[in-house]
N, CA, C and O atoms as a GROMACS GRO file, in nm:
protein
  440
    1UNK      N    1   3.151  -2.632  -2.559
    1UNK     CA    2   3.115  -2.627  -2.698
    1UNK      C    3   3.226  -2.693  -2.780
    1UNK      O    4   3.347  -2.684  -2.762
    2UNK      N    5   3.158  -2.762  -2.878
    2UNK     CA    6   3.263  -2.887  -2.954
    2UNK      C    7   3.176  -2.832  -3.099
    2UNK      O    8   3.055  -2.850  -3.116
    3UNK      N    9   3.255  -2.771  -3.183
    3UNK     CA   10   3.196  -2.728  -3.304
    3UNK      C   11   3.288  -2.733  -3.422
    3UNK      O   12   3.411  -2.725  -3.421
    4UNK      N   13   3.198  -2.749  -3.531
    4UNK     CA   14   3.287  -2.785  -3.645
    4UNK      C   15   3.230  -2.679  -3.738
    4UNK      O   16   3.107  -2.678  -3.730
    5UNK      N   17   3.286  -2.574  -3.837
    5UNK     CA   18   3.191  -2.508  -3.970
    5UNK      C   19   3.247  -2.549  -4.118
    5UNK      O   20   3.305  -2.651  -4.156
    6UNK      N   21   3.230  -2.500  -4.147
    6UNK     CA   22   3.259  -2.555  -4.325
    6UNK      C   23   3.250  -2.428  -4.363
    6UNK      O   24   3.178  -2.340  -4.316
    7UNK      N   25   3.374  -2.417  -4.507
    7UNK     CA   26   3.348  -2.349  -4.578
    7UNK      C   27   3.395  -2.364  -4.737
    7UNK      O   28   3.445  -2.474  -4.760
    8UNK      N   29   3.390  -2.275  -4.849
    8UNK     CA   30   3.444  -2.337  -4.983
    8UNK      C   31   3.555  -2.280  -4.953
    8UNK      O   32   3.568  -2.181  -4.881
    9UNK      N   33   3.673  -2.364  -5.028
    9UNK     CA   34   3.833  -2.300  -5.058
    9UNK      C   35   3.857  -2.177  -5.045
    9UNK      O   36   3.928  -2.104  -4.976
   10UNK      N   37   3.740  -2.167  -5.175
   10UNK     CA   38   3.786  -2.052  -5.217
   10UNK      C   39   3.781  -1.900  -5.150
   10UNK      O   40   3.825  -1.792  -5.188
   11UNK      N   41   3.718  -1.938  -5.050
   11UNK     CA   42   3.664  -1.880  -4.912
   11UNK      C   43   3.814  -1.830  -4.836
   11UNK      O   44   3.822  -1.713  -4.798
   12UNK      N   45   3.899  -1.898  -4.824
   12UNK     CA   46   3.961  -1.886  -4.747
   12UNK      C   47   4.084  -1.733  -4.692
   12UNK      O   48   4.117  -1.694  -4.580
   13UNK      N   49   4.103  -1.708  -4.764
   13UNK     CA   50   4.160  -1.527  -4.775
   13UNK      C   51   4.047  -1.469  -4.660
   13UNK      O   52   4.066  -1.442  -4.541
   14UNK      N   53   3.929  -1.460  -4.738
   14UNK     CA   54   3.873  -1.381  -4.659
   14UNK      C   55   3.869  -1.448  -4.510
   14UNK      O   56   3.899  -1.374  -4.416
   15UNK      N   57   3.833  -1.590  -4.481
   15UNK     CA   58   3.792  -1.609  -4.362
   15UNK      C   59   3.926  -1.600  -4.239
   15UNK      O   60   3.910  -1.591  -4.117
   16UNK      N   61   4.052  -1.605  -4.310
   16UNK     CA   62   4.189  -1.571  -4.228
   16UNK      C   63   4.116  -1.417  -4.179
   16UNK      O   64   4.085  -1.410  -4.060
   17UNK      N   65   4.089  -1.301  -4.264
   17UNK     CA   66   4.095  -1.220  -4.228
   17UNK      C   67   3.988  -1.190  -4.108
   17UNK      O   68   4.002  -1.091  -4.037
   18UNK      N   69   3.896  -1.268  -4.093
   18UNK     CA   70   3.822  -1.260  -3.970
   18UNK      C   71   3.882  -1.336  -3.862
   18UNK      O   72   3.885  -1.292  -3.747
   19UNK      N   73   3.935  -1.459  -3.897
   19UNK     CA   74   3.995  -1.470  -3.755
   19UNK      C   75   4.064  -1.457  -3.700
   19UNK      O   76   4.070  -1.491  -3.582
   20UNK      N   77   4.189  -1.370  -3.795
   20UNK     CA   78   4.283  -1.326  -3.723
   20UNK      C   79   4.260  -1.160  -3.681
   20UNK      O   80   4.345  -1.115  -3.605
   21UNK      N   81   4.182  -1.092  -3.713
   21UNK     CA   82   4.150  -0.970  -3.685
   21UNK      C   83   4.088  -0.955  -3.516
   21UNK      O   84   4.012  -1.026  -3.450
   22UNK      N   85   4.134  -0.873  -3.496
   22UNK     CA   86   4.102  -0.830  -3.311
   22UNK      C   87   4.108  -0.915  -3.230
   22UNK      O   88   4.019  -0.960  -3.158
   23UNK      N   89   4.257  -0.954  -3.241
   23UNK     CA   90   4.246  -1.070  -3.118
   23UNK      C   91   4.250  -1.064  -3.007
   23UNK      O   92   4.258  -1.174  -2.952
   24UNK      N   93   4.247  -0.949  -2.922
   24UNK     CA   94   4.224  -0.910  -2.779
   24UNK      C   95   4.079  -0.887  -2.775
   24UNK      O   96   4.030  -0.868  -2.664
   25UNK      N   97   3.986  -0.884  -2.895
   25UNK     CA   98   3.824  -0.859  -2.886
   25UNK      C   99   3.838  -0.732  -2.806
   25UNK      O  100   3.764  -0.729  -2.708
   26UNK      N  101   3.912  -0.630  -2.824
   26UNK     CA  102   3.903  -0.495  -2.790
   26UNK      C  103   3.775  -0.379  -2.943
   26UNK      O  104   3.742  -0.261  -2.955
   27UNK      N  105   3.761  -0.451  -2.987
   27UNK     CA  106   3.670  -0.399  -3.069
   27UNK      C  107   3.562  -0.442  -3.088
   27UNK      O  108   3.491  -0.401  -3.179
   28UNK      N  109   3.515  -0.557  -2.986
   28UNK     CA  110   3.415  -0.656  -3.018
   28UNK      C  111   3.270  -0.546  -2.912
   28UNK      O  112   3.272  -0.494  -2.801
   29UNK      N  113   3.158  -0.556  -3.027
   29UNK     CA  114   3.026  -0.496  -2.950
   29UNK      C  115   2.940  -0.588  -2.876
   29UNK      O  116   2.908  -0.700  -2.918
   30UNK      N  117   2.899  -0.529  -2.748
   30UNK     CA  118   2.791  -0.594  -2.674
   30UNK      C  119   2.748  -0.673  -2.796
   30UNK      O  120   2.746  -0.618  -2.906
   31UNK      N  121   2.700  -0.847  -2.777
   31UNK     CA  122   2.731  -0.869  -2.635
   31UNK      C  123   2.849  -0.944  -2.672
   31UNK      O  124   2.816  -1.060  -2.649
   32UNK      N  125   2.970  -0.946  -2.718
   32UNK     CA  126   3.030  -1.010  -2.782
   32UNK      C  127   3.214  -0.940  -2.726
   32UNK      O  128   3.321  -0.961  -2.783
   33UNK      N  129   3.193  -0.877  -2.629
   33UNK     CA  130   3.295  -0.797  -2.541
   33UNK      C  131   3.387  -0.883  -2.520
   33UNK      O  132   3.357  -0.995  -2.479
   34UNK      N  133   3.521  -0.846  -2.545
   34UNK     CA  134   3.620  -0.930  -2.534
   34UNK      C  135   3.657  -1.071  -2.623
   34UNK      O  136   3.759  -1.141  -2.626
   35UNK      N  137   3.539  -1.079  -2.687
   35UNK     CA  138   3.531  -1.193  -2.740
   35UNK      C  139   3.652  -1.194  -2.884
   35UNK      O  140   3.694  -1.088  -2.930
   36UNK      N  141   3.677  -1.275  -2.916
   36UNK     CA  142   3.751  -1.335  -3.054
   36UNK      C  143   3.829  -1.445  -3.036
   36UNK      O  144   3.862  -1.500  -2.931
   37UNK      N  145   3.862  -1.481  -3.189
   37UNK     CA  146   3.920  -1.616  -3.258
   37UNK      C  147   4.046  -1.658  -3.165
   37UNK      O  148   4.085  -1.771  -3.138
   38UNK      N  149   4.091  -1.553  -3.130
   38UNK     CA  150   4.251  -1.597  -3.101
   38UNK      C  151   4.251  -1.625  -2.935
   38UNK      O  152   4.345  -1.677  -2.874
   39UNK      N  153   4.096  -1.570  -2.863
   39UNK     CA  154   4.113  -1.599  -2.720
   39UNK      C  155   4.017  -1.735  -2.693
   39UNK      O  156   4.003  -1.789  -2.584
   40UNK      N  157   3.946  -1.781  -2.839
   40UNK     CA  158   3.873  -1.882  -2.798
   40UNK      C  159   3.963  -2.022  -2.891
   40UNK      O  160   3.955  -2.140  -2.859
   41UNK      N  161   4.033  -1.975  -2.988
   41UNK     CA  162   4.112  -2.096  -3.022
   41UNK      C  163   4.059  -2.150  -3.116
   41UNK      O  164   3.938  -2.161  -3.094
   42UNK      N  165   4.108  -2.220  -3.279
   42UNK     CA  166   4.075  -2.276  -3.354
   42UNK      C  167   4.157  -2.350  -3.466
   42UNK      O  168   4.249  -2.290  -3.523
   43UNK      N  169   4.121  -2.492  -3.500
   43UNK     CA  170   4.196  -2.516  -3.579
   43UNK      C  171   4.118  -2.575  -3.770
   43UNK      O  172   4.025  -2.641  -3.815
   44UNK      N  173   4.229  -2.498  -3.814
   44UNK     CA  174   4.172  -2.503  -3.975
   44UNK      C  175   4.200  -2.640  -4.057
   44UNK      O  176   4.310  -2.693  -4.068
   45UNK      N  177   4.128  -2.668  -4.089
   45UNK     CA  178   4.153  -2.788  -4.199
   45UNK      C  179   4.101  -2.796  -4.318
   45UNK      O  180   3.981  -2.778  -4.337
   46UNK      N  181   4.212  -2.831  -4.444
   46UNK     CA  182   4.160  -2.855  -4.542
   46UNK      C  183   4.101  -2.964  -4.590
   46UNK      O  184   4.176  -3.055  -4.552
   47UNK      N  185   4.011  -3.012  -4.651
   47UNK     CA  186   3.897  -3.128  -4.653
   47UNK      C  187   4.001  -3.254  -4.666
   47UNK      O  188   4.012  -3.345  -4.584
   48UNK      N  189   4.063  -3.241  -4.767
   48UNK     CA  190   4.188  -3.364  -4.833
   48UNK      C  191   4.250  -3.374  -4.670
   48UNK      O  192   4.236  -3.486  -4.622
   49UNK      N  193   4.300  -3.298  -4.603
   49UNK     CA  194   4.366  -3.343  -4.461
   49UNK      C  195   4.277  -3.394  -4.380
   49UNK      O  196   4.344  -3.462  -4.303
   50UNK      N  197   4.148  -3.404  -4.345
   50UNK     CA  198   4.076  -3.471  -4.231
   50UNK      C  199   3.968  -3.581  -4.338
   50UNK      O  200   3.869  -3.622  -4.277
   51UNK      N  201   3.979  -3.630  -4.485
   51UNK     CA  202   3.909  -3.692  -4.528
   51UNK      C  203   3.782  -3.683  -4.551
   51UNK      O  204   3.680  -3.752  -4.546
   52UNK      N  205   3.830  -3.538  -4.589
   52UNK     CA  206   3.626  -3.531  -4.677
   52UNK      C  207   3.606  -3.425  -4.781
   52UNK      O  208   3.688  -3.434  -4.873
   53UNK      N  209   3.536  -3.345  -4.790
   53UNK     CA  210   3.520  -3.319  -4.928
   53UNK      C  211   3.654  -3.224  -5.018
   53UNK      O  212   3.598  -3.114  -5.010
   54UNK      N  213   3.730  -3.206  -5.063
   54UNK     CA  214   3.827  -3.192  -5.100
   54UNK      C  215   3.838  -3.016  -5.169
   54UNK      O  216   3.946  -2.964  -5.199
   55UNK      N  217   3.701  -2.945  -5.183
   55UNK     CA  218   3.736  -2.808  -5.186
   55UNK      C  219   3.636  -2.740  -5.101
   55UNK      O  220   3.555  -2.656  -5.140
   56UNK      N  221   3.654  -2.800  -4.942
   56UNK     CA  222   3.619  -2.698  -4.827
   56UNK      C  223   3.715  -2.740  -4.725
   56UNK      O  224   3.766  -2.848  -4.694
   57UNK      N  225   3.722  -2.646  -4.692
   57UNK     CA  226   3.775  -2.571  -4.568
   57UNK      C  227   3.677  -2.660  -4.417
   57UNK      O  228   3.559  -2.695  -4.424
   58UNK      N  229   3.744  -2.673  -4.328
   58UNK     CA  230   3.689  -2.729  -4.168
   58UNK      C  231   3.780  -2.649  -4.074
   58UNK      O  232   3.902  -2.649  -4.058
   59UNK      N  233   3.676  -2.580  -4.017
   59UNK     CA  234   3.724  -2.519  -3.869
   59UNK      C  235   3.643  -2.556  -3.765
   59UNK      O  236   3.520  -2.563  -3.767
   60UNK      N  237   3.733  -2.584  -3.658
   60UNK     CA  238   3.731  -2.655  -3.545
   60UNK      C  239   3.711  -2.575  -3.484
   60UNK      O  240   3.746  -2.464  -3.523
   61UNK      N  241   3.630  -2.592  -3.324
   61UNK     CA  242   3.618  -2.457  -3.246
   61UNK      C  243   3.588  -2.543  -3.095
   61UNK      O  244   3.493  -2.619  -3.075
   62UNK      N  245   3.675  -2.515  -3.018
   62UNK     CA  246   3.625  -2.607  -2.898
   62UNK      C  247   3.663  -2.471  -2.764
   62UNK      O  248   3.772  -2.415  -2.750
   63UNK      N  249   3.550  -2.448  -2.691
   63UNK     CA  250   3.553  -2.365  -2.581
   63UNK      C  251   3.470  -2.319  -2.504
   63UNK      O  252   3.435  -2.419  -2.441
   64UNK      N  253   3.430  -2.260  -2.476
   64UNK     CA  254   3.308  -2.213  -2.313
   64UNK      C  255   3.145  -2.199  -2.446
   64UNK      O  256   3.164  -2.143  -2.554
   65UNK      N  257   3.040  -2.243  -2.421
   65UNK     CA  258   2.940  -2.264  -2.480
   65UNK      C  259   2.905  -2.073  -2.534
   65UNK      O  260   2.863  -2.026  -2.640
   66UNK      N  261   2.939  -2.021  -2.432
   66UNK     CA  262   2.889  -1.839  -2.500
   66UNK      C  263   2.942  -1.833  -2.587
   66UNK      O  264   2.869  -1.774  -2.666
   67UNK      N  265   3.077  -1.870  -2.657
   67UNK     CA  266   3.173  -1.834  -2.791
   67UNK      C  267   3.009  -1.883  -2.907
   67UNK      O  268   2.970  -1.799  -2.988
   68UNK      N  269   2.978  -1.940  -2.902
   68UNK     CA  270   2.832  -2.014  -3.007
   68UNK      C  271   2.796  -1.910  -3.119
   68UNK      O  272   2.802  -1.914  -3.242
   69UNK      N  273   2.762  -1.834  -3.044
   69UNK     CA  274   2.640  -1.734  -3.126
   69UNK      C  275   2.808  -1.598  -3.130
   69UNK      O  276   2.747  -1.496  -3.164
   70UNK      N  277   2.886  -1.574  -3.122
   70UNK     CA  278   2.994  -1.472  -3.109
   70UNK      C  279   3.009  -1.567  -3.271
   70UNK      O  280   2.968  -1.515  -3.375
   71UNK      N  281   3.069  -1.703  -3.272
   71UNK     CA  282   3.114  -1.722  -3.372
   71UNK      C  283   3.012  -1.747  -3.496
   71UNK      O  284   3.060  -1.716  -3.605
   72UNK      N  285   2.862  -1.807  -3.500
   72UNK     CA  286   2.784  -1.798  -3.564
   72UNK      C  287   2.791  -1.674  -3.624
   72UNK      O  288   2.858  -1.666  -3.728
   73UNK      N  289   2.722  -1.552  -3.570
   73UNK     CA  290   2.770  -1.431  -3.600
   73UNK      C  291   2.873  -1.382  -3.710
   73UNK      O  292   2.863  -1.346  -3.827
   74UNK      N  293   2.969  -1.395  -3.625
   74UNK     CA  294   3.140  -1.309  -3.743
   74UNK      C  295   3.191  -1.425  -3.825
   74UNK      O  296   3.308  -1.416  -3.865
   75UNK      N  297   3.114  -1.547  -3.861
   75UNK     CA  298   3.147  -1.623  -3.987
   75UNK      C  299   3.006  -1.652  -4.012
   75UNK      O  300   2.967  -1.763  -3.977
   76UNK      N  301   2.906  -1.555  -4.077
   76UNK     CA  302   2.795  -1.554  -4.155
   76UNK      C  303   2.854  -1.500  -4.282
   76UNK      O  304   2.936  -1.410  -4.297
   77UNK      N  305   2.796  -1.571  -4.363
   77UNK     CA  306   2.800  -1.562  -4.494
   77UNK      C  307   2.990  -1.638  -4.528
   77UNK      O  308   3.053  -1.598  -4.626
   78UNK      N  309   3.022  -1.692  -4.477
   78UNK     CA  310   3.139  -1.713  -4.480
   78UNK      C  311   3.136  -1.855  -4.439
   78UNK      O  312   3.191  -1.923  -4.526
   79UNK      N  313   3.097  -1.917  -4.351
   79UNK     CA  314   3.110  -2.062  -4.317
   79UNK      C  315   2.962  -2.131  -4.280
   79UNK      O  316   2.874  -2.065  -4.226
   80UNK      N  317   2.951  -2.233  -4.307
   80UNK     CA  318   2.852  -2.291  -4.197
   80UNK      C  319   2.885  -2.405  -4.071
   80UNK      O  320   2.996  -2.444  -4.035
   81UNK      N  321   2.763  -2.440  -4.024
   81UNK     CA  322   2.798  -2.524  -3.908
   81UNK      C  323   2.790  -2.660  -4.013
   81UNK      O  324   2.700  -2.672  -4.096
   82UNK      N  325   2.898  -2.756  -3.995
   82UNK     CA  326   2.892  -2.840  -4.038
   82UNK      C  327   2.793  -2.956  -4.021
   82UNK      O  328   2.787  -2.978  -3.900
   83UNK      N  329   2.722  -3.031  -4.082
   83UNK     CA  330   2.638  -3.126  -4.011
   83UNK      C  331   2.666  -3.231  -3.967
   83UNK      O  332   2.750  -3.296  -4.029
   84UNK      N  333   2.600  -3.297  -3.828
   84UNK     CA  334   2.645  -3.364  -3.737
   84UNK      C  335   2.756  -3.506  -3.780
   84UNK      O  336   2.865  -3.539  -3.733
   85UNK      N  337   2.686  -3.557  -3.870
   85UNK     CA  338   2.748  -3.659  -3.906
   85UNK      C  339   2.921  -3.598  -3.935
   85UNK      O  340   3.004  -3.650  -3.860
   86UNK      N  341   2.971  -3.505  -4.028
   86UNK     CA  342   3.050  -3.440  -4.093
   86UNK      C  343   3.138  -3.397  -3.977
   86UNK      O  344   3.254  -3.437  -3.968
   87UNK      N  345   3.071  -3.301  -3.873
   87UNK     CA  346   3.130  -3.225  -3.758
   87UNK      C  347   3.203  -3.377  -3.680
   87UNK      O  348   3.325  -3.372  -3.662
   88UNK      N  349   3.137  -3.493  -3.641
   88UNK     CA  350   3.226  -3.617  -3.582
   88UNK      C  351   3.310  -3.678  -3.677
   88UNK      O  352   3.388  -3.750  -3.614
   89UNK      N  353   3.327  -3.683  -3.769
   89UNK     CA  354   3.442  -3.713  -3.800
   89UNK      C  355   3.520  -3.643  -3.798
   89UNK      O  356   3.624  -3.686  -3.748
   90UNK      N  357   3.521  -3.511  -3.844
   90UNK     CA  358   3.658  -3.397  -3.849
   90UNK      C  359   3.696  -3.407  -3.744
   90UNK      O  360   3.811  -3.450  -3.733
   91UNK      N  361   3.616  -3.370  -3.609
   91UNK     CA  362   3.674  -3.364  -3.469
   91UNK      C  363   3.708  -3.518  -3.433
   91UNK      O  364   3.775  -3.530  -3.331
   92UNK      N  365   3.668  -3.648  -3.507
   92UNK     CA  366   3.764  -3.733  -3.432
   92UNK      C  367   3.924  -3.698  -3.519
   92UNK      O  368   4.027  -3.675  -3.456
   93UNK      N  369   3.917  -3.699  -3.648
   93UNK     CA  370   4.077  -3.655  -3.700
   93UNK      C  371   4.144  -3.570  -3.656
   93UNK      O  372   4.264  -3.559  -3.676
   94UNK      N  373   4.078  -3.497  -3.592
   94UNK     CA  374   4.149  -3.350  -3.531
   94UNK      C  375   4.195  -3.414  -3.391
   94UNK      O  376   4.314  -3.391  -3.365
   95UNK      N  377   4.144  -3.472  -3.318
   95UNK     CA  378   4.154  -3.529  -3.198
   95UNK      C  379   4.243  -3.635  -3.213
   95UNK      O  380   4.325  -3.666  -3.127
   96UNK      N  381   4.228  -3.691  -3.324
   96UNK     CA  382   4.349  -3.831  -3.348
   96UNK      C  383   4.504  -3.778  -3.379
   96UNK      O  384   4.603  -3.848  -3.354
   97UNK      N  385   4.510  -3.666  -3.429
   97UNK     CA  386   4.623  -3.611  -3.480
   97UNK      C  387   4.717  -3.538  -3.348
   97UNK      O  388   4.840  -3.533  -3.337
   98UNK      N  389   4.601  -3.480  -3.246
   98UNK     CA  390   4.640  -3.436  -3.107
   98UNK      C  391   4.696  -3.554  -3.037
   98UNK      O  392   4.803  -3.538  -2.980
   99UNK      N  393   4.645  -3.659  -3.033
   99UNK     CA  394   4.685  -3.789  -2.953
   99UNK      C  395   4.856  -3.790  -3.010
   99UNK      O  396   4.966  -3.776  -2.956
  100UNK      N  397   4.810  -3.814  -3.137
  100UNK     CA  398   4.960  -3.862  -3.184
  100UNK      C  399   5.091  -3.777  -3.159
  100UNK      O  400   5.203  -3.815  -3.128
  101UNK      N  401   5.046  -3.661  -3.181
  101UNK     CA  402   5.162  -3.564  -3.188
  101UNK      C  403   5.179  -3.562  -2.964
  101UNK      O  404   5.292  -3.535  -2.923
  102UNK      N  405   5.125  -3.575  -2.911
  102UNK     CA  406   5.124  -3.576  -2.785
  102UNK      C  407   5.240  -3.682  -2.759
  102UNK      O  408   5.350  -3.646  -2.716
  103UNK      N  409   5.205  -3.828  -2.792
  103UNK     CA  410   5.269  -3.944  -2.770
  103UNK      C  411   5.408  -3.917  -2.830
  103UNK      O  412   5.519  -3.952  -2.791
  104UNK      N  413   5.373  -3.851  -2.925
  104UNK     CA  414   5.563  -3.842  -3.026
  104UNK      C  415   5.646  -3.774  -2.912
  104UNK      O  416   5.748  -3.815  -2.857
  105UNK      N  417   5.583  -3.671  -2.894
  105UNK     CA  418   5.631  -3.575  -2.803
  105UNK      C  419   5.714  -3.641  -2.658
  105UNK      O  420   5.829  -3.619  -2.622
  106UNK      N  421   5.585  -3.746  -2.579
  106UNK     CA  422   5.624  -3.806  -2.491
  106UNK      C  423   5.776  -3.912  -2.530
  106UNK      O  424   5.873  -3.940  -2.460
  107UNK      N  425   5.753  -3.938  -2.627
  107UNK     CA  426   5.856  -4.055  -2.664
  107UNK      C  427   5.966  -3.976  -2.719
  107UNK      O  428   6.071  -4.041  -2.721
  108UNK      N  429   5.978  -3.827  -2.775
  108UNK     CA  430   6.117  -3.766  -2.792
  108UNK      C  431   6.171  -3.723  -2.629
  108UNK      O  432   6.284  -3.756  -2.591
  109UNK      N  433   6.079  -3.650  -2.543
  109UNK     CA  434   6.113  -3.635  -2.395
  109UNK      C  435   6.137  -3.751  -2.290
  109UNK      O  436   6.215  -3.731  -2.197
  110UNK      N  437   6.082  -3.853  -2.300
  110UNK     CA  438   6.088  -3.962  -2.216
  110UNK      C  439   5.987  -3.961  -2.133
  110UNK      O  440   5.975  -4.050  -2.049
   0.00000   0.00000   0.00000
């Protein structure tokens, strides 16, 4: 699963507080056991940083296809799935920014 959601700015307080809450998914109910943000991984972006609309929020979500409906779920009313066109670009900037910082890396280590 390669997923992108959207949300407004002004959103954002609250949506920290869901994904950083239960990150061992020791509180998570059938069928959603074990599940959370911090064991499936995500990265946040503000619109002005990946080049697009400038008061939402982009979260990235890349991991085993069951996380889908766990994260649909605990960001309702809070985010949406971004649409397709929207979701490929963020994830190529998100992916371009991984390349780079990789290569820097290689070229400070040798």
């Amino acid at each position: 699963m390669k997923c992108v959601f959207e949300a407004l700015m002004e959103k954002k307080a609250e949506l920290l507080k869901v994904l950083e809450a239960d990150p061992y998914g020791e509180q998570s109910a059938a069928p959603y056991e074990k599940m959370s943000f911090a064991r499936l991984g995500y990265k946040m972006k503000e619109g002005a940083q990946v080049a697009e609309e400038k008061d939402k929020l982009y979260l990235v979500f890349r991991g085993s296809d069951d996380y889908l409906p766990f994260v649909k779920a605990r960001l309702e009313g809070l985010a949406v799935q971004a649409p397709a066109e929207c979701s490929a670009r963020v994830m190529a900037k998100v992916e371009e920014e991984e390349s780079g910082a990789e290569q820097g890396m290689g070229a400070i280590f040798g």
